[in-house]
DOTI-363225 format. One line per field, with one value per residue: residue in one letter; x, y, z of N, C-alpha, C in turn; residue number from 0. Coordinates in Angstrom, 1 decimal, padded with zeros to 4 digits. Example, Ala and Ser with C-alpha at 12.3 -4.5 7.8 and 13.67 -1.06 7.14 Angstrom:
<pts>
type	[A; S]
n_c1	[013.2; 012.8]
n_c2	[-005.7; -002.2]
n_c3	[007.8; 007.1]
ca_c1	[012.3; 013.7]
ca_c2	[-004.5; -001.1]
ca_c3	[007.8; 007.1]
c_c1	[013.2; 012.9]
c_c2	[-003.3; 000.0]
c_c3	[007.8; 007.9]
seq	[0; 1]
</pts>
This chain:
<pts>
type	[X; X; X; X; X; X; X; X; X; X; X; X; X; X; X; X; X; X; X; X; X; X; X; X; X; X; X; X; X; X; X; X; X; X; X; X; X; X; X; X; X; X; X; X; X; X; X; X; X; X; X; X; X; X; X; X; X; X; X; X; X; X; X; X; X; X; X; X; X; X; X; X; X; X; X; X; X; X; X; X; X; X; X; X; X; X; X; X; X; X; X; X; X; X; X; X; X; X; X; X; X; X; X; X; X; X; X; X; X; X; X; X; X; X; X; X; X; X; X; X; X; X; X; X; X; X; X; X; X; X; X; X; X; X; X; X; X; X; X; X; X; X; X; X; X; X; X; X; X; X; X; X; X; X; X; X; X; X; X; X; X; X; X; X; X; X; X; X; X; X; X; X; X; X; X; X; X; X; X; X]
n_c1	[000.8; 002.1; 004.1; 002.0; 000.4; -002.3; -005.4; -007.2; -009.5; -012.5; -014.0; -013.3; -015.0; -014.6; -015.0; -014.5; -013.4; -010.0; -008.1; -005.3; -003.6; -001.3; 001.2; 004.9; 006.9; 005.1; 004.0; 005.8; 007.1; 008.1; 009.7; 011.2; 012.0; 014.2; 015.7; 016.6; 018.3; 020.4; 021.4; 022.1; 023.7; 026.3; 026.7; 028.0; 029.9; 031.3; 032.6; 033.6; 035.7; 036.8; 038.4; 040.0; 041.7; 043.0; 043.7; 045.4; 047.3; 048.4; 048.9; 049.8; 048.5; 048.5; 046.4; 044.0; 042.1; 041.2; 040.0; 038.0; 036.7; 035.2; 034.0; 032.1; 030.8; 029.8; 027.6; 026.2; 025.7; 023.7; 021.8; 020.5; 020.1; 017.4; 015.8; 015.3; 014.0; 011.7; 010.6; 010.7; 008.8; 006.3; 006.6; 006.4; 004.1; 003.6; 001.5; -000.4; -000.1; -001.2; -003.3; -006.0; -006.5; -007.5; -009.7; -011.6; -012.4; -013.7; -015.8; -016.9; -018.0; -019.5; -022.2; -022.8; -024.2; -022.2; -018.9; -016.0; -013.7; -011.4; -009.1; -007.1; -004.9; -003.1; -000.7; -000.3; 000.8; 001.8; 000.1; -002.3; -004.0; -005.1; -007.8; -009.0; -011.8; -013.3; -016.2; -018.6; -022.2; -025.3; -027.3; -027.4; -025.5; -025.3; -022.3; -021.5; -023.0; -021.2; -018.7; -019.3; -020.0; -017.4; -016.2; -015.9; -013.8; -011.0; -008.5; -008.6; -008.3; -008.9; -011.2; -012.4; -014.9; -015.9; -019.1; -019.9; -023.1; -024.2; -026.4; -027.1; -028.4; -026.1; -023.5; -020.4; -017.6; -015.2; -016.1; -016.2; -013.9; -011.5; -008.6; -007.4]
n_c2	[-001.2; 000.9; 001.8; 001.8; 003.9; 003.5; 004.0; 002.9; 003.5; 004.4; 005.7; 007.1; 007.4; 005.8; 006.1; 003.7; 003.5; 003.2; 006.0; 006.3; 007.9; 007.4; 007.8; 007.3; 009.6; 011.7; 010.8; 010.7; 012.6; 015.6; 016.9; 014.3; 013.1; 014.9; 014.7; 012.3; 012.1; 013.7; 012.4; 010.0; 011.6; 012.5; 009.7; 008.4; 010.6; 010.2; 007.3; 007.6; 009.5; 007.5; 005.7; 006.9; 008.0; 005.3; 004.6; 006.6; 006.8; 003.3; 002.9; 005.8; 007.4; 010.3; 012.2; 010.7; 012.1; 014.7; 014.0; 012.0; 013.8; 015.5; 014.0; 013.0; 015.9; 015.9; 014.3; 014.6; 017.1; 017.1; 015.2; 017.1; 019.4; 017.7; 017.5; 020.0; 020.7; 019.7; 020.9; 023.7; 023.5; 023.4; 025.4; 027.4; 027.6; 026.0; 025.4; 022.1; 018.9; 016.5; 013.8; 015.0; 017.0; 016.8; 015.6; 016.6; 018.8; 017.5; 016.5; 019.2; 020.2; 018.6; 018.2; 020.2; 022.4; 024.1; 025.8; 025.9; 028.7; 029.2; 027.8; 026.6; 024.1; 022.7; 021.1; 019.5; 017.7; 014.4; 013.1; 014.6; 017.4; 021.1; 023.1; 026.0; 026.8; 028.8; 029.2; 029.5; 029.4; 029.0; 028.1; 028.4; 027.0; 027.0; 027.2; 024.6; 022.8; 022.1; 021.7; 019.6; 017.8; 017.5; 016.1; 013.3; 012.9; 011.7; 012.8; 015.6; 017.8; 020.2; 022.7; 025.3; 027.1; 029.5; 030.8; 032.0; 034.0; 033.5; 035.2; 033.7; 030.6; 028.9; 028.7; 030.2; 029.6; 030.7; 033.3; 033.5; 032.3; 032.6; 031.9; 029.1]
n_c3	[000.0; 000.7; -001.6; -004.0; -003.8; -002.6; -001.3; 001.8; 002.9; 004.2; 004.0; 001.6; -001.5; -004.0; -007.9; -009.0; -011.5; -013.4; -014.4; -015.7; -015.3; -014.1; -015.4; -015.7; -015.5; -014.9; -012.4; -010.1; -007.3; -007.6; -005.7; -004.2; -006.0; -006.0; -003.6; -003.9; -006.3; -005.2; -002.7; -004.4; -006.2; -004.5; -003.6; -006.0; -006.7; -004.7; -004.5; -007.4; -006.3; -004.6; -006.5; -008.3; -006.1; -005.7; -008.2; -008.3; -006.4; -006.9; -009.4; -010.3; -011.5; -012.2; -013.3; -013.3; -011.2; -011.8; -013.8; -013.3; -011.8; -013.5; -014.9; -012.9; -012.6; -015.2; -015.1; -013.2; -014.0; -016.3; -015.0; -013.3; -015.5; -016.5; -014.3; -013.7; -015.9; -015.6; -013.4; -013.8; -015.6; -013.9; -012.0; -013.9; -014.8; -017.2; -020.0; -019.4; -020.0; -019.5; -020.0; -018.3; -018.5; -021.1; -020.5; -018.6; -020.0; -021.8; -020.1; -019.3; -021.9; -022.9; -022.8; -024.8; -025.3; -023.7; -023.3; -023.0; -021.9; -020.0; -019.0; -016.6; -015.2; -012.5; -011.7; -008.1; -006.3; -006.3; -008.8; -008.6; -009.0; -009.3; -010.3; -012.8; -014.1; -016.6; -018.0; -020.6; -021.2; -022.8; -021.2; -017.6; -014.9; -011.5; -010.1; -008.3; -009.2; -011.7; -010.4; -009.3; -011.1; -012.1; -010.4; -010.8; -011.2; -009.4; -009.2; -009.3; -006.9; -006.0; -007.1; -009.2; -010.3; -012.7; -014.2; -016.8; -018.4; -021.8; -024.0; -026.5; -027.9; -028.5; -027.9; -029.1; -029.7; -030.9; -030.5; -028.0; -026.9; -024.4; -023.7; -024.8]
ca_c1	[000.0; 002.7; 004.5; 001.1; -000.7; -003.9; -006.2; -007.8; -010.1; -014.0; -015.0; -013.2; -016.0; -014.1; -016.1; -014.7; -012.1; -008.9; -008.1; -004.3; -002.7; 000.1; 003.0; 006.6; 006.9; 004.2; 003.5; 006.4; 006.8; 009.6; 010.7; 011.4; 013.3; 015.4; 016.1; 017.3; 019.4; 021.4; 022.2; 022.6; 025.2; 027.1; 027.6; 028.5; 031.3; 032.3; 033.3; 035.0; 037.2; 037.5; 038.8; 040.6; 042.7; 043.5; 044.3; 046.6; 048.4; 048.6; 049.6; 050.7; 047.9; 047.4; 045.5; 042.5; 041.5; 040.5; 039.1; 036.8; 036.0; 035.0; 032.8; 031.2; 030.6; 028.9; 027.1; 025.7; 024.8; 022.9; 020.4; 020.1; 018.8; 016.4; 015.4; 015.3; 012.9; 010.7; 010.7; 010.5; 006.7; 005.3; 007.1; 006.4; 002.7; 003.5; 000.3; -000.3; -000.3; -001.6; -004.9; -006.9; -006.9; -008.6; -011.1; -011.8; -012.8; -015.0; -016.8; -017.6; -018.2; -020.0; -023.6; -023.1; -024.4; -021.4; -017.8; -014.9; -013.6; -010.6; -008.7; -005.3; -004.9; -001.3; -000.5; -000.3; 001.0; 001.7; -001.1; -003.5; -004.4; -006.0; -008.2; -010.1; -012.3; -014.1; -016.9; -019.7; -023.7; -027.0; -028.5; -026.1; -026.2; -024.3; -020.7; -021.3; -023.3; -020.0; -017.9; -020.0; -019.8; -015.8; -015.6; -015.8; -011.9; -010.5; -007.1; -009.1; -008.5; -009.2; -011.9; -012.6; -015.3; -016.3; -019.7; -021.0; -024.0; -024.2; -027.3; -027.1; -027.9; -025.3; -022.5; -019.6; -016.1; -014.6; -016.5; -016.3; -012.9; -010.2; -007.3; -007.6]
ca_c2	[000.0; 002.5; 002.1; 001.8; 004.9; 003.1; 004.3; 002.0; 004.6; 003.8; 007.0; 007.1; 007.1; 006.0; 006.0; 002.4; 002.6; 004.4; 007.2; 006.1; 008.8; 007.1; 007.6; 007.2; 010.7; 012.1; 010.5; 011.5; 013.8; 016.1; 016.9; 013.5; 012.6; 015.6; 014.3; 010.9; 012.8; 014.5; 011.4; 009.6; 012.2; 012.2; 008.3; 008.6; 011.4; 009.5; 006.1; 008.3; 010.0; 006.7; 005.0; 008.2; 007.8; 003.9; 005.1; 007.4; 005.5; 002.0; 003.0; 006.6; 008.3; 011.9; 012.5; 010.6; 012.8; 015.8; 013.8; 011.4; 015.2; 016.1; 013.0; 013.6; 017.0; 015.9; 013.0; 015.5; 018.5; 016.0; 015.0; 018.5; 019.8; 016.8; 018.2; 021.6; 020.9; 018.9; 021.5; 024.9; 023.4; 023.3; 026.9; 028.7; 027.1; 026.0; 024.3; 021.3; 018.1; 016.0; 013.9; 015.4; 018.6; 017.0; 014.5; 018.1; 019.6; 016.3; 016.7; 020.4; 020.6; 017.5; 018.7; 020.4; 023.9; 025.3; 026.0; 026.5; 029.7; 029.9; 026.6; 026.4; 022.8; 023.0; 019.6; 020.0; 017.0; 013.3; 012.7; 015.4; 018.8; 021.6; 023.5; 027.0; 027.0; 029.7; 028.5; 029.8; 028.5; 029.9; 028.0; 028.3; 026.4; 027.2; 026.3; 023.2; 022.0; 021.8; 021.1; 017.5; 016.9; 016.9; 014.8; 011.6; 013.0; 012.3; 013.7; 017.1; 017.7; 021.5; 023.1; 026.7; 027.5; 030.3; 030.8; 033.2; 033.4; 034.0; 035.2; 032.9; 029.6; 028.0; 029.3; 030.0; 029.3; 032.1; 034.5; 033.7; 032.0; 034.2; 031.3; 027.7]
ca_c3	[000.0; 000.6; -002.8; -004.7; -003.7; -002.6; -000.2; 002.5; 004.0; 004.0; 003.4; 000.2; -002.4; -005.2; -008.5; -009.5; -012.3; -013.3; -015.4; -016.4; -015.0; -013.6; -016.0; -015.0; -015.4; -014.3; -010.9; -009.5; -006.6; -007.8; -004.4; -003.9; -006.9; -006.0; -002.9; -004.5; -007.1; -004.6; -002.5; -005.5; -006.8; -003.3; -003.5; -007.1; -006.2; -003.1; -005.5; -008.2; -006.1; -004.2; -007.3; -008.8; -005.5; -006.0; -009.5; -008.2; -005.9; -007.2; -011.1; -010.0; -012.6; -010.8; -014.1; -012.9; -010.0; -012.5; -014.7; -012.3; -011.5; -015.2; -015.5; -011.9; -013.3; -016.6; -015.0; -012.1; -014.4; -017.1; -013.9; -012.9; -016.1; -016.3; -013.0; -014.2; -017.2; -015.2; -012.6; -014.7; -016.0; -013.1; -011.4; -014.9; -015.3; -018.7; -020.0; -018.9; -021.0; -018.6; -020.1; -017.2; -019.0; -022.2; -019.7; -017.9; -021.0; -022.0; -018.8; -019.2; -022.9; -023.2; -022.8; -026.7; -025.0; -022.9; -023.7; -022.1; -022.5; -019.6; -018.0; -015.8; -014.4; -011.8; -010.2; -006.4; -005.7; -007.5; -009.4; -007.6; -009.3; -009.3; -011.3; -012.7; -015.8; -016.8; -019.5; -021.2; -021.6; -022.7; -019.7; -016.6; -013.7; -010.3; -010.1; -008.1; -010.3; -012.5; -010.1; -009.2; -012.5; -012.7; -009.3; -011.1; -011.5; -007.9; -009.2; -009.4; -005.3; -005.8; -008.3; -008.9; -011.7; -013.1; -015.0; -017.6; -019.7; -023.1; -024.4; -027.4; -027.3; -028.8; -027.5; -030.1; -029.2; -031.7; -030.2; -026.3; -026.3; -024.1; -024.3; -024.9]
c_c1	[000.9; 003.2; 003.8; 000.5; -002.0; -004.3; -007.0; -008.7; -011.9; -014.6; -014.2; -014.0; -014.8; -015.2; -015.7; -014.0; -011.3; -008.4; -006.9; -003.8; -001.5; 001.4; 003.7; 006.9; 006.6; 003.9; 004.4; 006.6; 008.0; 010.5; 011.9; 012.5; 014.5; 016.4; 017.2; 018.1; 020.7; 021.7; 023.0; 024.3; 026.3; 027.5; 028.2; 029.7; 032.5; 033.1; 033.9; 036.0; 038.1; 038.9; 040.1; 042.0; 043.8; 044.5; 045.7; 047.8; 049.2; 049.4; 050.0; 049.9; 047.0; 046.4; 044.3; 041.7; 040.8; 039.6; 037.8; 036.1; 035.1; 033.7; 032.0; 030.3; 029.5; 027.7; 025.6; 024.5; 024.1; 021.7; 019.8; 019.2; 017.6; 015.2; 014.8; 014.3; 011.6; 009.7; 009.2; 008.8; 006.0; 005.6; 006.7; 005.0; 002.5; 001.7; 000.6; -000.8; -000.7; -002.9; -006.0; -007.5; -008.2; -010.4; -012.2; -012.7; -014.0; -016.0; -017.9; -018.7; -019.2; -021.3; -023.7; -023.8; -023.0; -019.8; -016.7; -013.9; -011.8; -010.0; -007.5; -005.6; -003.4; -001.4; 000.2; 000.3; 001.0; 000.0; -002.4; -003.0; -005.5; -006.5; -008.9; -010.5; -013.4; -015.0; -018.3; -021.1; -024.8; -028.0; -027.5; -026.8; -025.3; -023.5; -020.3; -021.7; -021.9; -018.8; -018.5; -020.2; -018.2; -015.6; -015.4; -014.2; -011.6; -009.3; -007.5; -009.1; -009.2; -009.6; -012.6; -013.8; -016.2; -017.6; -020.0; -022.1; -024.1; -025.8; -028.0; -027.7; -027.1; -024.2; -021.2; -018.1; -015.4; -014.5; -016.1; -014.7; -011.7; -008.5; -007.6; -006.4]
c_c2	[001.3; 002.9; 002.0; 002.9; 004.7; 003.5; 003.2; 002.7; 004.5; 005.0; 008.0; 006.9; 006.9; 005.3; 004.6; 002.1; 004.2; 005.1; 007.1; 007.0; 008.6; 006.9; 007.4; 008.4; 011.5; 011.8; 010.8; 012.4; 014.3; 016.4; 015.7; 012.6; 014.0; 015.6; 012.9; 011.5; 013.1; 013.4; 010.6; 009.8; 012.2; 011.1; 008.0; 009.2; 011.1; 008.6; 006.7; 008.6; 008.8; 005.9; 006.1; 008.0; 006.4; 004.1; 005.4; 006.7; 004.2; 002.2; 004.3; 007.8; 009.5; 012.1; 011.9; 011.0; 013.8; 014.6; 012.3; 013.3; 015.6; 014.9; 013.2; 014.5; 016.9; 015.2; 014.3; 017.1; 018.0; 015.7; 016.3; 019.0; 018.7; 017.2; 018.9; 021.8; 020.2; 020.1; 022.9; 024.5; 023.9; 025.2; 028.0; 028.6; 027.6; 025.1; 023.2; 020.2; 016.7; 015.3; 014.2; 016.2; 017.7; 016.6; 015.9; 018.5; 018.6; 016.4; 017.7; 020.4; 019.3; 017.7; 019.2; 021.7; 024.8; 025.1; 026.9; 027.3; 030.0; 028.1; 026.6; 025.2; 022.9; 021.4; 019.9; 018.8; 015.7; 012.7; 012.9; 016.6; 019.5; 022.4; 024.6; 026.7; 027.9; 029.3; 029.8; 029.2; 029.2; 029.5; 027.4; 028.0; 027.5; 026.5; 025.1; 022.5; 021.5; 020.6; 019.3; 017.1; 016.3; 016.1; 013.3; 011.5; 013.1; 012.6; 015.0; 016.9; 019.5; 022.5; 024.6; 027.3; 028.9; 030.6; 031.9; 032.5; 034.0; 033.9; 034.1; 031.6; 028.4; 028.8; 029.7; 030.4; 030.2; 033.1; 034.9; 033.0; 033.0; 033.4; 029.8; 026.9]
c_c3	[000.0; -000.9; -003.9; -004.2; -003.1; -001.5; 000.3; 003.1; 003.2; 003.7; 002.0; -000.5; -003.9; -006.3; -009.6; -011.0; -012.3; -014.6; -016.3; -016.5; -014.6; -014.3; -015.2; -014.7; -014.9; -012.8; -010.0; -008.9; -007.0; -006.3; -003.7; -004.7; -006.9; -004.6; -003.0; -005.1; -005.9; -003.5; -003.7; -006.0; -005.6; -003.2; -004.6; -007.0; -005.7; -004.2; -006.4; -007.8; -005.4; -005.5; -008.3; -007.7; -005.3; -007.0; -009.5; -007.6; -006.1; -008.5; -011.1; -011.6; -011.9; -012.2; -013.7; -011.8; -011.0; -013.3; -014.0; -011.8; -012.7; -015.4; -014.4; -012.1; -014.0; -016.0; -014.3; -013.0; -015.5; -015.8; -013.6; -013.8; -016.5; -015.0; -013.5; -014.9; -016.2; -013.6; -013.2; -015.9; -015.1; -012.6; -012.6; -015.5; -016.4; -018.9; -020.0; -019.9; -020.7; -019.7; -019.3; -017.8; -020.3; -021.0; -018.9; -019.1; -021.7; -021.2; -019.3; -020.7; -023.5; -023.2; -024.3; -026.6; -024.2; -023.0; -023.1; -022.4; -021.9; -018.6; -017.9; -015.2; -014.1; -011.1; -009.3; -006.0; -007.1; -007.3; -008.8; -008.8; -009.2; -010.0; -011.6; -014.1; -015.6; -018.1; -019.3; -021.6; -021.5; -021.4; -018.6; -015.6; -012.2; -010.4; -009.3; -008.5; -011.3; -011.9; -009.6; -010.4; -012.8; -011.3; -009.2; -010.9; -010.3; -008.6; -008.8; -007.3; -005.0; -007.2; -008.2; -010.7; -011.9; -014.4; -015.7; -018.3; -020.6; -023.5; -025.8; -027.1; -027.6; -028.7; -028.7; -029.6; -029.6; -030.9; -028.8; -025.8; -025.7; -024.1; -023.8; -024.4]
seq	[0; 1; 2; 3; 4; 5; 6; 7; 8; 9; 10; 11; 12; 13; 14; 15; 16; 17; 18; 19; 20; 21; 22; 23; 24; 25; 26; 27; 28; 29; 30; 31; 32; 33; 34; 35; 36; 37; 38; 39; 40; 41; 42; 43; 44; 45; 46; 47; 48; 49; 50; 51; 52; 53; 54; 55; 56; 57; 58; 59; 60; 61; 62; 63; 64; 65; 66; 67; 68; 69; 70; 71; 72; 73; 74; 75; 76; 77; 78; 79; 80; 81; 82; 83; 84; 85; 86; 87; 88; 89; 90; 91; 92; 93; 94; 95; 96; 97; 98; 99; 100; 101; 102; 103; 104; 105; 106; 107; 108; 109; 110; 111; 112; 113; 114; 115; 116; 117; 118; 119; 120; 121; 122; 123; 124; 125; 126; 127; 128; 129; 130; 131; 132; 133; 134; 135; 136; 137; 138; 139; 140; 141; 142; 143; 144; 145; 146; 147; 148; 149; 150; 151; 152; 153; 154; 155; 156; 157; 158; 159; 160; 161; 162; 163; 164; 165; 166; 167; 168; 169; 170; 171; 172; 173; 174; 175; 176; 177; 178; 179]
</pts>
């Protein structure tokens, strides 16, 4: 249970299948894999210089002290920006490519009257996010109406919606979209 994610808790309502969120990539807490990195790279460092100093001693090659340094180096700043890019999404809330976002937009727009005019999805956590959409519909409900529509999505842990109405009743995406 701990290295599966699963919840044992009775007052879990879960709605009984799964969405296939759990990439390799994606599920990942970054915090976590930057915690590993950085042991990682310290027991990596350690065994270079250990062996750098064998080197040195035993066959008398001072040249492999810099260069067990030079590969350390490469090895270390190659993880980092892997980091870095994995990072710099989330800190620069690039859009999100997540299939949550399309399943989100299936939800809303699924009715074939209302259209989603404004949506940021941030993941808060592995394989938790949260969410604002601003949509458009000639016959508007209240925003929890929406939101119990997207709760089928337990990833969605935090939902924020925004309704207008459009006098129309077919809403037109052209006209009402402010960024997709």
């Amino acid at each position: 249970w701990l290295l599966h994610g699963h919840e044992h808790d009775p007052d879990n309502l879960s709605h009984g299948h799964d969405h296939g969120h759990h990439n390799a990539e994606g599920y990942h807490d970054l915090n976590l894999r930057a915690a590993y990195l950085h042991v990682l790279a310290d027991a990596m460092t350690s065994v270079l210089a250990i062996v750098a100093l064998f080197g040195g001693k035993l066959f008398g090659w001072d040249w492999l002290d810099p260069v067990m340094g030079i590969v350390g180096a490469v090895v270390i700043t190659h993880w980092a920006i892997g980091l870095l890019r994995q990072t710099s999404r989330v800190l620069l809330d690039r859009e999100m490519d997540d299939p949550v976002v399309q399943e989100i937009r299936d939800v809303i727009e699924g009715d074939g009257e209302t259209v989603i005019v404004d949506l940021h999805v941030w993941r808060v956590g592995p394989g938790k996010y949260a969410c604002i959409v601003g949509l458009v519909t000639a016959h508007p409900e209240p925003p929890d109406y929406y939101k119990e529509r997207l709760r089928v999505h337990e990833e969605l842990v935090h939902i924020t919606v925004e309704v207008h109405h459009c006098q129309d009743d077919h809403p037109h995406v052209e006209e009402h979209a402010i960024s997709r």
